[in-house]
C-alpha positions in Angstrom: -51.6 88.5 19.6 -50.4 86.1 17.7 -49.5 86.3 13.8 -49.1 82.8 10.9 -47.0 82.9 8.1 -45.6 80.6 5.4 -48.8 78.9 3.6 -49.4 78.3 0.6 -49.6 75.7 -2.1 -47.0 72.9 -2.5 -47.1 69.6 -4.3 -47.1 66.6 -2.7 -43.8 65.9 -1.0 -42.7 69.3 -0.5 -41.9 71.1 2.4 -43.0 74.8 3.8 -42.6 76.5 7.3 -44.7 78.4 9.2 -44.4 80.9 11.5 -46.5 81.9 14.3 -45.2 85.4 16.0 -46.1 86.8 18.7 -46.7 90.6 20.0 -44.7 89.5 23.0 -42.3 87.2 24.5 -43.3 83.1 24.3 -41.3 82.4 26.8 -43.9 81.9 29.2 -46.4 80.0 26.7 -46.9 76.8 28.3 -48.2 75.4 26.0 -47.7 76.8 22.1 -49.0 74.8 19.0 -50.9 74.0 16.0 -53.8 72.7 14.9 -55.5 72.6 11.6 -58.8 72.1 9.9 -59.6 70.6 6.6 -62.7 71.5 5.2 -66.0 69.5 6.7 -63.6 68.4 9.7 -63.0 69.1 13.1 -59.7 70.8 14.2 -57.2 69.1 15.4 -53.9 69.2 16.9 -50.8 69.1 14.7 -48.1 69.9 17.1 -47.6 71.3 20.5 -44.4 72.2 22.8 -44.6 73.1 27.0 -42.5 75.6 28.4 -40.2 72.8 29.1 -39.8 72.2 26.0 -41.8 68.9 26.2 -43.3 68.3 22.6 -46.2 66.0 21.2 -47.1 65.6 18.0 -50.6 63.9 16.5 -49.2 60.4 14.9 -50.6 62.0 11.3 -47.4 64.2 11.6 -44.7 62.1 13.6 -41.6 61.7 11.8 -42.3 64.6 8.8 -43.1 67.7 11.2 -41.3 69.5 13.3 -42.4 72.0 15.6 -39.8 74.6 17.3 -39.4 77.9 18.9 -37.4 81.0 19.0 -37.2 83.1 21.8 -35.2 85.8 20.9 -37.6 86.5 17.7 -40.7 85.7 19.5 -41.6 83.6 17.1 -42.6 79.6 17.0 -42.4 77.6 13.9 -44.2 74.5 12.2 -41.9 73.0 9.8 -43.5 70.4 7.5 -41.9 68.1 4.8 -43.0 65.1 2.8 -46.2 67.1 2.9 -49.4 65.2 1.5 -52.8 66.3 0.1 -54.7 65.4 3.4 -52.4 67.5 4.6 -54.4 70.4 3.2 -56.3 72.8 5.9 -56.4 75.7 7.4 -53.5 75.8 10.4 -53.5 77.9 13.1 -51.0 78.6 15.8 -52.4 78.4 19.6 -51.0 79.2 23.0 -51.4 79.4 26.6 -49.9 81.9 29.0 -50.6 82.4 32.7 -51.9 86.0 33.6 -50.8 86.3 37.1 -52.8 89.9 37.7 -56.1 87.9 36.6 -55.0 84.3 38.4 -56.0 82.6 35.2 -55.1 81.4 31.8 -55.2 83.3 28.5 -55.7 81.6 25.6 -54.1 83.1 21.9 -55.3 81.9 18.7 -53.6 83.3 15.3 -56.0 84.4 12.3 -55.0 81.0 10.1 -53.1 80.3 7.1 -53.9 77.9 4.5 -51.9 75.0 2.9 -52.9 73.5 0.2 -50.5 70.3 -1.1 -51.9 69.7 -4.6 -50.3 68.2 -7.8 
């Protein structure tokens, strides 16, 4: 199960962080991330980190977002800054974990929280 934090409204240039926990440990996600979804759109993917710590972001977040992981709190984290009213949508955090009993993936999806960067 997985739990987002940390929305909410910001004007344009600000910063917020959110936080994606999880009921267990993350240290096997491979991979974790986020995606969002405007309004009207399709979602899309923000931010994402393998196991290895390999990370990718989409080139509408390079250089202002910042994805990252704690393993000792379970938790993984989407920190945004210079943040811009496209920027506004629902995000959601995402991972993958391998279930070794079933021999096959599980896929996690958080409920979503909204940002909203408005003047």
């Amino acid at each position: 199960q997985l739990v987002e934090s940390g929305g909410g409204l910001v004007q344009p240039g600000g910063s917020l962080r959110l936080s994606c926990a999880a009921s267990a440990s993350i240290f096997t996600f491979n991979p974790m991330g986020w995606y969002r979804q405007a309004p009207g759109k399709q979602r899309e993917s923000v931010a994402t980190m393998t196991q290895g710590g390999s990370i990718t972001y989409a080139d509408s977040a390079k250089g202002r977002f910042t994805i990252s992981r704690d393993n000792a709190k379970n938790t993984f984290y989407l920190q945004m800054n210079s943040l811009k009213p496209e920027d506004t949508a629902l995000y959601f955090c995402t991972a993958r974990q391998w279930d070794s009993n079933r021999g096959s993936w599980n896929e996690y999806w958080g409920q979503g929280t909204q940002v909203t960067v408005s003047s």
